[in-house]
C-alpha positions as CSV (number, residue, x, y, z in Angstrom):
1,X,50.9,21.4,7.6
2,X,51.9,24.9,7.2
3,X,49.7,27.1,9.0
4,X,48.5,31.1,8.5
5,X,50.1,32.8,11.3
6,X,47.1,34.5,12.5
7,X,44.0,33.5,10.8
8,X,41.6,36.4,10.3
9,X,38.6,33.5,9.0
10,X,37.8,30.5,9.3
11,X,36.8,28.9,5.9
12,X,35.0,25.6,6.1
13,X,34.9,23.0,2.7
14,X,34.1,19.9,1.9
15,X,31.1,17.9,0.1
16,X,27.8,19.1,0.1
17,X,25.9,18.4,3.1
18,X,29.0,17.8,5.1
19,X,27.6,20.1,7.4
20,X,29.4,23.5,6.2
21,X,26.8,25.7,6.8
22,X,25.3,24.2,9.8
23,X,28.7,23.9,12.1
24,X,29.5,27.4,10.8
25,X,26.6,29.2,11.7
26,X,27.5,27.5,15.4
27,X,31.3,28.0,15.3
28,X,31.0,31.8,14.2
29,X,28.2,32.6,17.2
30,X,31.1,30.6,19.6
31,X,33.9,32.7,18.2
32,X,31.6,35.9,18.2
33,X,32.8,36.1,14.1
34,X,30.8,37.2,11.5
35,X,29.1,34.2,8.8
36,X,28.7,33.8,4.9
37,X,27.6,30.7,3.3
38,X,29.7,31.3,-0.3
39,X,26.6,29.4,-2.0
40,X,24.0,31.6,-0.6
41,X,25.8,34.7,-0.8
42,X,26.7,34.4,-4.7
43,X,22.6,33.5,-5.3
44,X,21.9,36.5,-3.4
45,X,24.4,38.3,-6.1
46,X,22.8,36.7,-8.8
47,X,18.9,36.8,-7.3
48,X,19.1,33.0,-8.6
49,X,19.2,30.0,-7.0
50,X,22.6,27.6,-8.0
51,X,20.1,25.5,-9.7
52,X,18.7,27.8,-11.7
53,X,21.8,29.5,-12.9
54,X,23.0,26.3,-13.7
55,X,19.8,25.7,-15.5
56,X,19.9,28.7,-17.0
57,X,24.3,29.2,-18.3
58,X,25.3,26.1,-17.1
59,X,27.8,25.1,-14.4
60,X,31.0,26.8,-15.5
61,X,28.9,30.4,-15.1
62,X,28.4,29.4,-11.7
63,X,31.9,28.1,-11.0
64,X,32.8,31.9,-12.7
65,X,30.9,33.8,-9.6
66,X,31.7,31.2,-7.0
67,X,35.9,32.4,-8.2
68,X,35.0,35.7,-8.0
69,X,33.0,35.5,-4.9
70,X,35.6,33.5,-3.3
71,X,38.5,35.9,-4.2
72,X,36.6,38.8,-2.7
73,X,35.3,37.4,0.6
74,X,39.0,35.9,1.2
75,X,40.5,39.9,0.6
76,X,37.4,41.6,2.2
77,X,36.5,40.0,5.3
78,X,38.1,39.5,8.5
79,X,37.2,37.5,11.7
80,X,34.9,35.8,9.7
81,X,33.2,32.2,9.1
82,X,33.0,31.5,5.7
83,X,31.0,28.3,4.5
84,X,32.4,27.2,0.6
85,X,30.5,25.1,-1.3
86,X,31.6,21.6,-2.1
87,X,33.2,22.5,-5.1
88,X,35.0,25.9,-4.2
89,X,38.2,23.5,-4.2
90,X,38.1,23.4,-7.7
91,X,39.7,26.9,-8.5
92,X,43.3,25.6,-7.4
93,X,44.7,29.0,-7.4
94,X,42.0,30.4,-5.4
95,X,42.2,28.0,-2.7
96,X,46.2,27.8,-2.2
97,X,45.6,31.6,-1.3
98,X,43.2,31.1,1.1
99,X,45.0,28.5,3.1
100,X,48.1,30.8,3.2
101,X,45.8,33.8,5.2
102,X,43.2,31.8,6.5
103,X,42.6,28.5,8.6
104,X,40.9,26.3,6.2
105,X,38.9,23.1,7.9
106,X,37.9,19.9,5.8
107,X,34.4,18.9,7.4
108,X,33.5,15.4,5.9
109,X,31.2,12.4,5.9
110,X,30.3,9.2,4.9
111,X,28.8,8.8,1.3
112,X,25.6,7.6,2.9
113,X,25.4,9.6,5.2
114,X,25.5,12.4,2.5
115,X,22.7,10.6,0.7
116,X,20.5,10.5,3.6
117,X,21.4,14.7,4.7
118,X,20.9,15.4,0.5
119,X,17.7,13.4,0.9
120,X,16.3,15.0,4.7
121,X,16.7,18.4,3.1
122,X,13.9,19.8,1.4
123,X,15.8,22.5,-0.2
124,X,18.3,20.0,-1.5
125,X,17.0,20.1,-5.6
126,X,17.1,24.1,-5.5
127,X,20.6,24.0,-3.5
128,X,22.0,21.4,-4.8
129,X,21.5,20.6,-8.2
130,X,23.1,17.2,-9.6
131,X,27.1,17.2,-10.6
132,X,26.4,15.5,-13.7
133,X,23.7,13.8,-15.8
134,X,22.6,9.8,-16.5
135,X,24.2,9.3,-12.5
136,X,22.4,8.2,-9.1
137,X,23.2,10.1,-6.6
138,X,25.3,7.6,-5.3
139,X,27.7,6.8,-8.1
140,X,27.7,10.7,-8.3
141,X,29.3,11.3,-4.9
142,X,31.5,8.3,-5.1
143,X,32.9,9.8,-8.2
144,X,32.8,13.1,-7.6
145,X,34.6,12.1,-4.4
146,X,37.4,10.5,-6.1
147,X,38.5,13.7,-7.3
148,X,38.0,16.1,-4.5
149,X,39.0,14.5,-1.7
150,X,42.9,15.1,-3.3
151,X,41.9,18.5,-3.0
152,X,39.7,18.8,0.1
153,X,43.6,17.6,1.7
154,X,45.7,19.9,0.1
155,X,44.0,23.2,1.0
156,X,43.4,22.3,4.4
157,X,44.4,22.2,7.6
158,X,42.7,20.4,9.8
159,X,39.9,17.4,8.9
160,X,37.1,16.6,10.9
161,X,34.2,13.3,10.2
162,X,30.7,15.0,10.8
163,X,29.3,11.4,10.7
164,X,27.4,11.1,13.6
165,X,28.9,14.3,15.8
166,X,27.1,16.5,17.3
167,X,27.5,19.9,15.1
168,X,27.9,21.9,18.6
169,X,30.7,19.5,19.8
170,X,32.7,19.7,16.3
171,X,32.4,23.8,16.4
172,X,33.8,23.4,19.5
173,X,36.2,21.5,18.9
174,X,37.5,23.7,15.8
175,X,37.2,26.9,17.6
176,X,39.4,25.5,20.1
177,X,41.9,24.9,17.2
178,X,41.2,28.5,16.2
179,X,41.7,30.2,19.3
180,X,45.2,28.3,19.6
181,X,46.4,29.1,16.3
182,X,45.1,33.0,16.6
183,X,47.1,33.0,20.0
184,X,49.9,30.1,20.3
185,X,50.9,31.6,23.7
């Protein structure tokens, strides 16, 4: 896989509740970098949560801010860890930029082991409102899934299965990846 020469940030994807925020949060304090969840910092923007401005305009006003939010924090920041949410992968464009200047990581997980982390987390329904309508959540993911994961590959460089890993060891693991592709020497 082609590779940014010297990645500036680190961006993680992948499904919700892959562990995105959580192993960030970890990998940026290991790296001494900087952190921004994309999903909380465009509700911060907004002073909504996703689920209400879905609620409220619907998703493809949120997928809107998450472009624009994404296009910024890829130009703006630097030595940075920045969390996308699940569906940043979507804006094609936006994404095939980001792997070019930035080491891009797919974190992933079983589906039921998504539907247990969705379920654990309180915050889940404000968070992460449902993809689509008439769907349990399991069908959801499974389809969902079916057309991400295409994606999730493409604009990565590196995959790693959060299913039962320690979110400390897998941090480590990718900022060892980091530090050898910021200096190959």
């Amino acid at each position: 896989m082609e590779r940014p020469s010297r990645p500036r940030n680190i961006f993680l994807i992948g499904y919700r509740a892959t562990g995105k925020t959580t192993v960030g949060r970890i990998l940026a304090g290991r790296l001494g970098y900087g952190f921004i969840d994309l999903d909380a910092f465009i509700q911060d923007r907004a002073g909504n949560t996703i689920a209400g401005m879905v609620k409220q305009d619907g998703w493809e006003r949120f997928r809107s801010l998450e472009a624009k939010a994404l296009k910024e924090l890829s130009h703006s920041c630097q030595d940075t860890v920045i969390a996308c949410g699940g569906g940043a992968v979507l804006h094609q464009d936006l994404m095939a930029s980001v792997k070019e200047n930035a080491l891009v990581i797919w974190l992933t997980a079983r589906p039921q082991d998504i539907i247990e982390r969705i379920r654990a987390d309180e915050k889940s329904g404000e968070q992460r409102p449902a993809l689509s309508s008439g769907r349990n959540l399991e069908e959801e993911i499974r389809t969902v899934l079916e057309t991400r994961i295409p994606l999730y590959q493409r604009f990565s460089h590196f995959a790693v299965d959060t299913t039962g890993k320690d979110p400390e060891g897998i941090a480590a693991w990718i900022a060892r990846i980091a530090k050898r592709e910021t200096d190959p020497s």
